[in-house]
C-alpha positions as CSV (number, residue, x, y, z in Angstrom):
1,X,92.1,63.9,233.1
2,X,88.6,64.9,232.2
3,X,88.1,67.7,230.3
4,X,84.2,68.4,230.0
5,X,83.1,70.6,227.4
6,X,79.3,71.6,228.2
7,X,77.2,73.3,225.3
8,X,73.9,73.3,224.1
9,X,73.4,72.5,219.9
10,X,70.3,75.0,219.0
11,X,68.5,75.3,216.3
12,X,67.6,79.3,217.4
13,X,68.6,81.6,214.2
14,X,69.7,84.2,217.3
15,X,70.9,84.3,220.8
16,X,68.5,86.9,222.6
17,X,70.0,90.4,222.1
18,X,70.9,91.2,226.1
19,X,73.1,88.0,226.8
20,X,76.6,87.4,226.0
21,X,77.3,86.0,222.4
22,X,79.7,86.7,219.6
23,X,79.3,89.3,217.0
24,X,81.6,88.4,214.9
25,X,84.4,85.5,214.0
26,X,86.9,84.3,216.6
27,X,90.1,83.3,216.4
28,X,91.9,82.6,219.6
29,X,95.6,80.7,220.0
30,X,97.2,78.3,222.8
31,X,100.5,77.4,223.0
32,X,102.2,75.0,226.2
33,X,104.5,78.1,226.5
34,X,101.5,80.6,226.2
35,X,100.8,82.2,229.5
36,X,97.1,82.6,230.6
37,X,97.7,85.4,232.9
38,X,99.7,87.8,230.6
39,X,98.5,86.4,227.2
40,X,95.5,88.1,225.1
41,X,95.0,84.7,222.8
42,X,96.4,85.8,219.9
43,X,99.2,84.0,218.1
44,X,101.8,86.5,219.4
45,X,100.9,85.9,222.7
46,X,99.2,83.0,223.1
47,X,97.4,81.4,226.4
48,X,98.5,78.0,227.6
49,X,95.2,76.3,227.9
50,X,92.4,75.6,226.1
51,X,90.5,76.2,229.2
52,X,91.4,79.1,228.9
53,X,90.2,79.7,225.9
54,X,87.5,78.4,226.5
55,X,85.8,80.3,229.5
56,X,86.7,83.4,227.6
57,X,84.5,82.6,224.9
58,X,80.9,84.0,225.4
59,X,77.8,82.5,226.5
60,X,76.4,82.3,223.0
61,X,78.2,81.2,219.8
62,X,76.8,82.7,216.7
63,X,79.6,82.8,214.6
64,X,82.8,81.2,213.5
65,X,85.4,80.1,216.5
66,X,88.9,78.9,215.9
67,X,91.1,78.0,218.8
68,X,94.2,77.0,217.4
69,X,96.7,74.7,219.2
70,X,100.5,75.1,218.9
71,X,102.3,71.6,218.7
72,X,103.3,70.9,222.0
73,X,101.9,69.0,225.1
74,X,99.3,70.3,227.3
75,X,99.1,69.2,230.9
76,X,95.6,70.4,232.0
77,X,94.6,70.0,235.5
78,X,91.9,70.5,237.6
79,X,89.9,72.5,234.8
80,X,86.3,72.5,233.6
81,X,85.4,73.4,229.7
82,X,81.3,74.6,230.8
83,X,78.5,76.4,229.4
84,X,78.7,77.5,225.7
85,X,75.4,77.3,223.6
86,X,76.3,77.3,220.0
87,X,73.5,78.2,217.5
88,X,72.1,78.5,214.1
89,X,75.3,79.6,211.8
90,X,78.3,79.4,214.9
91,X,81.1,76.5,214.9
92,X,83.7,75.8,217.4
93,X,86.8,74.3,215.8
94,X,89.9,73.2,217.9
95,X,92.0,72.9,215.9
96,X,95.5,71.1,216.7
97,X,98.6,71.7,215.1
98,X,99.6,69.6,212.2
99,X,103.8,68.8,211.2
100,X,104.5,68.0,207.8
101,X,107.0,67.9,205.3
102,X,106.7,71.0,203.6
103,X,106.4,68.9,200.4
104,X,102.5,68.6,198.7
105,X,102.6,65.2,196.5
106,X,100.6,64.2,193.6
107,X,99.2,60.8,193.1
108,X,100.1,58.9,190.1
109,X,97.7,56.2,190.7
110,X,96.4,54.5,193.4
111,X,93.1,51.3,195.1
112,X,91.0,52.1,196.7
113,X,90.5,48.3,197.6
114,X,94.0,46.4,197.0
115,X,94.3,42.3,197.2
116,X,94.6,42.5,200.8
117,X,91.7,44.8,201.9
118,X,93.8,48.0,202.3
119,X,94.0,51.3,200.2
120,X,96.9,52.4,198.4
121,X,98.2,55.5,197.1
122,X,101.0,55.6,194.8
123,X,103.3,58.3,193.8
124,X,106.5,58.6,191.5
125,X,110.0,57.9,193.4
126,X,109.9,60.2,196.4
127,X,112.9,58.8,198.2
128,X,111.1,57.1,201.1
129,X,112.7,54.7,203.2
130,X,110.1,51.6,204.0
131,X,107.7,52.0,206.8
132,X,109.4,55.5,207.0
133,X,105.9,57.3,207.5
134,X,104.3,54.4,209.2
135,X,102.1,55.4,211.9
136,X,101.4,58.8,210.2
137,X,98.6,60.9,208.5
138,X,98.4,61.1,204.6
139,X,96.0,64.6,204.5
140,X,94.4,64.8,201.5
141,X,94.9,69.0,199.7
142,X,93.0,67.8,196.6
143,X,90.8,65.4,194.9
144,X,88.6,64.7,191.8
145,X,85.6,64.9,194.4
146,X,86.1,68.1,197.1
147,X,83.5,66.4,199.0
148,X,86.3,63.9,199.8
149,X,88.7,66.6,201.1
150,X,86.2,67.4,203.6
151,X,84.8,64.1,204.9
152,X,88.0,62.2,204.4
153,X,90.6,64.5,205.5
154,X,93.4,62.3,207.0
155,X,94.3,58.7,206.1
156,X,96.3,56.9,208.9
157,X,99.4,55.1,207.3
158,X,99.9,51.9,207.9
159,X,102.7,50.8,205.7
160,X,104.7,52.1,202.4
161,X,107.3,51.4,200.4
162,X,109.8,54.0,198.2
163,X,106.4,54.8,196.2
164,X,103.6,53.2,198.0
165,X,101.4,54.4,200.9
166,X,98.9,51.6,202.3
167,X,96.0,52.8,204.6
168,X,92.7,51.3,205.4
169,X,90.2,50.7,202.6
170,X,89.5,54.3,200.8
171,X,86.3,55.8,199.2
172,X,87.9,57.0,196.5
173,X,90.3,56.1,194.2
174,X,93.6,58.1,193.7
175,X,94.1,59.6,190.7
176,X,96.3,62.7,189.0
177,X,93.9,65.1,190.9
178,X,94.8,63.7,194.7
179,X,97.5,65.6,196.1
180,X,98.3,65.1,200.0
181,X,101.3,65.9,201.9
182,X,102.2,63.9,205.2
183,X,101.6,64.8,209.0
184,X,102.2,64.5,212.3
185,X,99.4,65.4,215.2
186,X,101.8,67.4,217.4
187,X,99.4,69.2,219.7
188,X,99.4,66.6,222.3
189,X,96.6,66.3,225.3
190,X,97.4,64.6,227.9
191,X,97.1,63.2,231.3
192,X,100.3,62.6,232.0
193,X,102.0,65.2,234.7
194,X,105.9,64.9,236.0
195,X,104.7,63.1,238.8
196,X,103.0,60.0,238.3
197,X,98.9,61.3,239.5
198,X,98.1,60.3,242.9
199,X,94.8,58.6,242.3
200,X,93.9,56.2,239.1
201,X,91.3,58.7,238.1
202,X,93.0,61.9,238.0
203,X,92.9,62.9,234.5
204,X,94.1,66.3,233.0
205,X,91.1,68.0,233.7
206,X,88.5,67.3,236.1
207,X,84.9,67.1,235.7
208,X,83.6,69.2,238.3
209,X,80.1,68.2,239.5
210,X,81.1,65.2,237.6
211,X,83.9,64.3,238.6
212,X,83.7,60.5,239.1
213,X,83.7,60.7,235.5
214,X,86.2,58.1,233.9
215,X,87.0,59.8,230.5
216,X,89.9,62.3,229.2
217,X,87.6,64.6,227.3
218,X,83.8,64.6,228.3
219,X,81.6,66.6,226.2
220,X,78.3,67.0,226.9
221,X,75.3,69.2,225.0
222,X,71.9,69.3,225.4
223,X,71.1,68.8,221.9
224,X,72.4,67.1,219.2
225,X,71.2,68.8,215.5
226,X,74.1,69.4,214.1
227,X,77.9,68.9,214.1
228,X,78.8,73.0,215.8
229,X,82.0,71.5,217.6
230,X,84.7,69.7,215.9
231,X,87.7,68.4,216.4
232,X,90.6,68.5,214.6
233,X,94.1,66.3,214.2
234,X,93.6,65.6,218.1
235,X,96.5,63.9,219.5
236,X,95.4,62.3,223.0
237,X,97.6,60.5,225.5
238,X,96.7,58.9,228.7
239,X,98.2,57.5,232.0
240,X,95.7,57.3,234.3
241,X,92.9,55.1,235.2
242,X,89.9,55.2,232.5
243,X,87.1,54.0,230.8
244,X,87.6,56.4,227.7
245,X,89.7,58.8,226.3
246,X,87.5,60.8,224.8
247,X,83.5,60.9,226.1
248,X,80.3,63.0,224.4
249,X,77.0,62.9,226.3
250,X,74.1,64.6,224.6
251,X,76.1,66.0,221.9
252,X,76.6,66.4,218.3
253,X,80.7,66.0,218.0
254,X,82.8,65.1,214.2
255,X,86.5,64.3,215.2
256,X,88.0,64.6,212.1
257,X,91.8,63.3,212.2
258,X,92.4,62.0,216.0
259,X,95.2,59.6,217.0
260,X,94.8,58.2,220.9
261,X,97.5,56.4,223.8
262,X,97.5,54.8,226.7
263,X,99.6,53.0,228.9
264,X,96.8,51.9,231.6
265,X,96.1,48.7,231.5
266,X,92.6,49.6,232.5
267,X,91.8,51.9,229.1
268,X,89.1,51.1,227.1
269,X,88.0,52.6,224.1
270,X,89.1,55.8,222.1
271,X,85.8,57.6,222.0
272,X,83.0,56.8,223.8
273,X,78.9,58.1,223.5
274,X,76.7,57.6,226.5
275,X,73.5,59.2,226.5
276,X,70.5,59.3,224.2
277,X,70.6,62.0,221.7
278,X,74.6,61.8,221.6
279,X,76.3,61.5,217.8
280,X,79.7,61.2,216.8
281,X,81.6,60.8,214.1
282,X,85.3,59.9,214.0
283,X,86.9,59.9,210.3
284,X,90.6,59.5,210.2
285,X,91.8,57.4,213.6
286,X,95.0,55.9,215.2
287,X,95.0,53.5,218.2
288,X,97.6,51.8,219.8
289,X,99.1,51.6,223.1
290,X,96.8,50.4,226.0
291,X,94.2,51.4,224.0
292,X,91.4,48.6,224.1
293,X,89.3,49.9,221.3
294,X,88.1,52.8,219.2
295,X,84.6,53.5,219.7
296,X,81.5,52.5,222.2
297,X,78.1,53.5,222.4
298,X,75.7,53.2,224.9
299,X,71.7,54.0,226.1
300,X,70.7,56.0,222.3
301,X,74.4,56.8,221.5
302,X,74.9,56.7,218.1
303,X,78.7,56.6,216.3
304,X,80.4,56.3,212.9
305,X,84.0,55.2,213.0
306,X,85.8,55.5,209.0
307,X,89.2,55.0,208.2
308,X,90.4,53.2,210.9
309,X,93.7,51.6,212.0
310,X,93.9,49.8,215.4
311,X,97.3,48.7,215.7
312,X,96.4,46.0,219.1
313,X,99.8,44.4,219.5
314,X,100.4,46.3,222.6
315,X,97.3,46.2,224.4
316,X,96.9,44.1,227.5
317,X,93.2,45.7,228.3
318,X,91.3,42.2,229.1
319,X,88.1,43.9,226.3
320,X,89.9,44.6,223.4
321,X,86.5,44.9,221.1
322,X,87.5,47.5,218.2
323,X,84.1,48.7,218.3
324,X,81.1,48.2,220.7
325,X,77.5,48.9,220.5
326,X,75.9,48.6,224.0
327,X,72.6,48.7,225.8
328,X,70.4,50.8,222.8
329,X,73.5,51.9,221.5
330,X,73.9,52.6,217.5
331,X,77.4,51.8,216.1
332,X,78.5,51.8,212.4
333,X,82.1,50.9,211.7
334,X,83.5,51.5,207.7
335,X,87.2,51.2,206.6
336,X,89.4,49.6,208.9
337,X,92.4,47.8,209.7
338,X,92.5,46.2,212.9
339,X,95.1,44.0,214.0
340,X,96.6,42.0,217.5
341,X,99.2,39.4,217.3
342,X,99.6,35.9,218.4
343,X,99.3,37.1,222.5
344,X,96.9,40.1,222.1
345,X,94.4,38.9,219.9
346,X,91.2,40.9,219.3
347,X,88.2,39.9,220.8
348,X,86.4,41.2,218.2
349,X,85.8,43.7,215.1
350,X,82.7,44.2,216.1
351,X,80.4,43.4,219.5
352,X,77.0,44.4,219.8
353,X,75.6,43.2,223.2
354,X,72.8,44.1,225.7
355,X,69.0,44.6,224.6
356,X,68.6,47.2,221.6
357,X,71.8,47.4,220.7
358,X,73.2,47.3,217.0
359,X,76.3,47.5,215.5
360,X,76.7,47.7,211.7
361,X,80.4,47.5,209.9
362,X,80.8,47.1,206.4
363,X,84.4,46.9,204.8
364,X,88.2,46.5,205.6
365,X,90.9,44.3,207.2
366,X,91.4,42.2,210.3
367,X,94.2,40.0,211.5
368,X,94.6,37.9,214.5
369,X,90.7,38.1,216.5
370,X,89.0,35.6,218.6
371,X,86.0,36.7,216.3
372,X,85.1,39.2,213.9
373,X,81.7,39.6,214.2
374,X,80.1,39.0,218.1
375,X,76.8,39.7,219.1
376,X,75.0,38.8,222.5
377,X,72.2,39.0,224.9
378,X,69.3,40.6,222.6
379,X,71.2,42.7,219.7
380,X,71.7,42.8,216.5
381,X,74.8,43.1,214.1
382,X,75.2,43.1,210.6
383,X,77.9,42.3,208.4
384,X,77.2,44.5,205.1
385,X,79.3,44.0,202.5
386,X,79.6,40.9,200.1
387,X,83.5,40.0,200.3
388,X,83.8,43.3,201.7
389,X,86.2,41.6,205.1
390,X,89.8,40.4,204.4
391,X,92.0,39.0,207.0
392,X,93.6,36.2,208.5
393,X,94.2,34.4,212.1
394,X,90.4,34.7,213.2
395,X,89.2,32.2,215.0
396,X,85.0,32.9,214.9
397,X,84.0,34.4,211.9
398,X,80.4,35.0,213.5
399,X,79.9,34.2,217.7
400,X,76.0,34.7,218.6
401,X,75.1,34.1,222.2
402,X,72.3,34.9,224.7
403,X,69.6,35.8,221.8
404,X,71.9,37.8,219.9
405,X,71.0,37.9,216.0
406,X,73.6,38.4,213.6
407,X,73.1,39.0,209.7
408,X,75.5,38.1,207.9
409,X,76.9,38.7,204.1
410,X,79.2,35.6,202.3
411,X,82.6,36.8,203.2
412,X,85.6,34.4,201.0
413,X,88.5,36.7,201.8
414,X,88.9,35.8,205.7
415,X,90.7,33.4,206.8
416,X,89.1,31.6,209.5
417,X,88.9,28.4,211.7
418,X,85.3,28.0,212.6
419,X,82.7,30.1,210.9
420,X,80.2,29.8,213.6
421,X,80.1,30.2,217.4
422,X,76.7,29.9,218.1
423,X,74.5,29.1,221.4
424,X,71.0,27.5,221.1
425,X,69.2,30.8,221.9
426,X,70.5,32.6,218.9
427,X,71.1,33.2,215.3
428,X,73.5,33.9,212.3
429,X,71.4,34.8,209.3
430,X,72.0,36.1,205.7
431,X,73.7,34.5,202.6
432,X,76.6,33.5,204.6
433,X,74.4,30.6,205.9
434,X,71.9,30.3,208.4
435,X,72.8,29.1,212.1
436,X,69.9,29.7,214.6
437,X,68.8,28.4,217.8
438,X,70.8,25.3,218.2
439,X,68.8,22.3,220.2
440,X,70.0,21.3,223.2
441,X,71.1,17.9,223.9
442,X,70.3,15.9,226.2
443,X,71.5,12.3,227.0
444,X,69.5,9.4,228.1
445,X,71.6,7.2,230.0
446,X,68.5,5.0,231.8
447,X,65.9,2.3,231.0
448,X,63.0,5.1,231.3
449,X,63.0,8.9,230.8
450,X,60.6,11.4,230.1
451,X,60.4,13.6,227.0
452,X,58.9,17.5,227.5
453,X,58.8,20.7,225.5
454,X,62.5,21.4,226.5
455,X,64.1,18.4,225.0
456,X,65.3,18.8,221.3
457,X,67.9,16.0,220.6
458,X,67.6,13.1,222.7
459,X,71.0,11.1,222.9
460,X,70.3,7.5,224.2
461,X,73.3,5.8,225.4
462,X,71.5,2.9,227.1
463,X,70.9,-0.2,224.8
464,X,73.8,-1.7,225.5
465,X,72.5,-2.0,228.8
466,X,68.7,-2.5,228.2
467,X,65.8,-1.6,226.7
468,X,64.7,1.9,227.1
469,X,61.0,3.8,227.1
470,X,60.7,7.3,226.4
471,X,57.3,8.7,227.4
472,X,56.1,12.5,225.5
473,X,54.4,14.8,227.7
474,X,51.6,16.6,226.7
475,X,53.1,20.0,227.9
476,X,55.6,19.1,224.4
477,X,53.1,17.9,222.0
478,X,50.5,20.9,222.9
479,X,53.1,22.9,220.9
480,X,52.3,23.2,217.4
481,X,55.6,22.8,215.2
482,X,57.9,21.2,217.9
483,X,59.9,19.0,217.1
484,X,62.4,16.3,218.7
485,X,64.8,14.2,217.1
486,X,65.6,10.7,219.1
487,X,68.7,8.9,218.3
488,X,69.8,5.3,219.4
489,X,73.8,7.0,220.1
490,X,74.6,3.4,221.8
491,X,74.4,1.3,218.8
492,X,72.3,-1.3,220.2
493,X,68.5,-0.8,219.5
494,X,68.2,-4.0,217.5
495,X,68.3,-5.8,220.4
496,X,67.4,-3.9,223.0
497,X,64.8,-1.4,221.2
498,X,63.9,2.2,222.3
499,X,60.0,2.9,222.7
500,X,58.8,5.8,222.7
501,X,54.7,6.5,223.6
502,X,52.4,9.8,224.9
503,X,52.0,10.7,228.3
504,X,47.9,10.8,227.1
505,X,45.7,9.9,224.6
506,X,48.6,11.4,221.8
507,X,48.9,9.5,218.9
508,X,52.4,9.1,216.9
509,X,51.5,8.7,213.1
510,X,48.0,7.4,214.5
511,X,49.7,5.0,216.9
512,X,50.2,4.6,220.2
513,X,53.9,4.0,220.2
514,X,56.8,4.1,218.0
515,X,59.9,2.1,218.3
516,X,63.3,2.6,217.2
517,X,64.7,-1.2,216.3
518,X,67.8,-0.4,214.4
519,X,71.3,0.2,215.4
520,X,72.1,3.6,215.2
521,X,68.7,4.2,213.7
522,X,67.0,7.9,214.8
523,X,63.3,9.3,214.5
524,X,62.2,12.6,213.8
525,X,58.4,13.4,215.6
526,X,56.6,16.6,215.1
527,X,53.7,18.0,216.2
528,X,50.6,19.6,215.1
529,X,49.5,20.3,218.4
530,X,47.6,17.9,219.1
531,X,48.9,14.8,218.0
532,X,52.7,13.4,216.8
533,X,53.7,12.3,213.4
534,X,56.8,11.1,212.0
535,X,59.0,13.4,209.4
């Protein structure tokens, strides 16, 4: 399926007076048993689509729009969500339909940071069984702080016990002003038909004109000023052939509550942004399935993923990167818990790669990744928060390759096997250490070899056989600061020594030559430029 919603983000206070707009709030109503030909949208007698909808909204959106989704599943095919310019003062909300309990608790208590990284909420006895409302939405009613209603609507659940509900790191902290009842996203979006589709990319709804694209909801806007669509307690499924489940080009989109899965083996990431001037924000997410990630962003895209959980233990998809910040793509990734097992192991929290690119993540919890930080090929990623990463099972802390920069904060609550994975064009920097540009190595095996700007260790491993003469090219020394370290690796320069000398007039320490005559002795040359000195 892809399902492209078109609009343009303005910042005009009106529409012109002659075209199509809304005068006044809208509230329209879908339902899978809905009927687009007999229904009028409202909640008696509801459409089936949201294309539907959709195309009978007007042109211009100037004021308040509600399409509300009954809990069901919607197969969508073949349709096209086009053309809506929403301006100064209009929304559109869809919103999808949310099963609880019918019980509101109230918090007795609560961390927002626990021992292992996770948030908790506790209540008194509420007679749950354990891990009964794992995998569902705590949705927070009240709190101390409204703004926290509103930005941090739904918590996934990862866990809980008879009194206990864990979730990823929280902003707050629970108190006897947090109530919350317990849901289920039940409006379901899928691509999924009763037969199987006939090609891998036919989604629920098609793209029109673009149609080769490879995503279950594209949404594309010409601007990008403000958050006028939004999502909410979206439910997506997917059994075709894609590279996203959700895509936004050139648009200013907040999903707020959205739970996402796949069985392709081909899925990538949850949401994906693509073109400059494209902004999303996803607060409140579940992943699992085939689901290789939750967020991307590509050529000026820019995302925020908060309160996160990525359950990977499922997912087969060969780049399982939780979140990715591509070519000039912004990513920031906040409260999470992301976790694979032994045989589906992350590749990583976080992977900024391709020129311009920077990803930024801050705090939460990660089990079983090849790394948790990896950046490549001109980017840059930052790892914020002191101590603000738990976990366990990761092999990398911090992989750097192909000029990738990576700052990093001291992190003690990981458990790791190496804390560096670095290639000799880039760099891990911060108060977690500093790794950068490691020298290459190269080995001398020969009675003669020369020395240039490209060497950095030289590893001889001929004095057992002979003596050796190393000769430093001008093209090196020319360069101020370089520097070369020459080690006798063989264990034999006592007897057979290792002499090194300039290709010129050089000197080294005002010498012609300088000679390594112990075994297992090294030498460390610099240069000023012009000359070589000894360190």
């Amino acid at each position: 399926m892809d399902s492209e919603v078109l609009g343009s983000l303005s910042v005009d206070s009106n529409a012109a007076d002659d075209v199509n707009k809304t005068t006044d709030d809208v509230d329209y109503f879908i339902d899978p048993t809905g009927d687009d030909t007999t229904g009028d949208g409202s909640s008696g007698n509801p459409w089936a689509t949201l294309q539907k909808a959709w195309d009978t909204l007007p042109e211009y959106i100037e004021n308040e729009v509600i399409i509300t989704a009954a809990a069901g599943t919607y197969f969508e095919s073949e349709e096209i969500l086009n053309g809506k310019t929403v301006v100064t003062g209009g929304s559109i909300l869809v919103d999808g339909n949310k099963t609880a309990e019918g019980i509101v608790y109230t918090a007795t208590g609560g961390s927002s940071l626990n021992a292992n990284g996770l948030g908790e909420i506790t209540v008194a006895a509420a007679g749950w069984g354990v891990n009964e409302h794992q995998g569902r939405f705590v949705r927070i009613v009240t709190h101390t702080s409204p703004s926290t209603v509103i930005s941090v609507k739904y918590l996934p659940i990862s866990s809980n016990t008879a009194t206990t509900l864990v979730t990823p790191y929280l902003i707050f902290t629970p108190d006897g002003n947090t109530t919350f009842d317990i849901v289920n996203f039940d409006s379901i979006f899928t691509s999924s038909t009763s037969a199987a589709p006939t090609v891998g990319l036919n989604q629920p709804i098609t793209a029109g004109s673009n149609s080769s694209s490879l995503s279950f909801f594209t949404i594309n806007s010409e601007l990008h000023l403000r958050s006028a669509i939004t999502f909410d307690g979206l439910n997506v499924k997917n059994s075709g052939a894609s590279l996203s489940l959700v895509s936004v080009n050139r648009s200013e989109i907040f999903f707020r509550g959205i739970q996402g899965n796949s069985d392709s083996t081909v899925n990538a990431h949850l949401v994906s942004c693509g073109l400059a001037g494209s902004k999303v924000s996803v607060i409140g997410a579940k992943t699992e399935g085939q689901v290789g990630g939750v967020m991307s962003n590509t050529n000026g895209a820019t995302g925020t993923a908060f309160t996160v959980l990525a359950d990977m233990t499922t997912s087969t998809y060969s780049q399982r990167y939780i979140a990715l910040a591509d070519v000039r793509g912004w990513t920031f990734m906040d409260s999470f818990y992301a976790f694979g097992d032994a045989g589906n192991m992350i590749l990583g929290m976080m992977h900024s790669d391709g020129a311009g690119s920077n990803g930024f993540i801050n705090q939460g919890r990660v089990e079983f990744a090849t790394s948790f930080a990896d950046g490549g090929k001109n980017s840059y990623l930052s790892v914020s928060t002191t101590d603000g990463v738990y976990g366990n099972n990761v092999t990398n802390m911090y992989t750097s390759r192909e000029a990738g920069v990576i700052k990093a904060n001291a992190q003690s609550n990981v458990t790791y096997t190496n804390k560096y994975n670095v290639d000799s064009e880039s760099f891990v920097i911060g108060n977690d250490g500093f790794v950068g540009m490691l020298p290459e190595l190269t080995t001398v095996n020969a009675a003669s070899a020369d020395v240039d700007e490209f060497d950095n260790i030289v590893h001889v491993t001929y004095t057992t056989t002979g003596v050796v003469a190393l000769e430093m090219q001008t093209s090196g020394i020319e360069i101020e600061r370089k520097t070369w370290i020459i080690k006798d690796a063989d264990g034999n320069a006592s007897v057979n020594n290792i002499t090194i000398s300039t290709e010129g007039a050089e000197t080294i320490d005002g010498a012609a030559t300088a000679v390594i005559s112990g075994d297992y002795d090294s030498i460390r040359l610099y240069s000023d430029g012009s000359d070589l000195f000894i360190k």
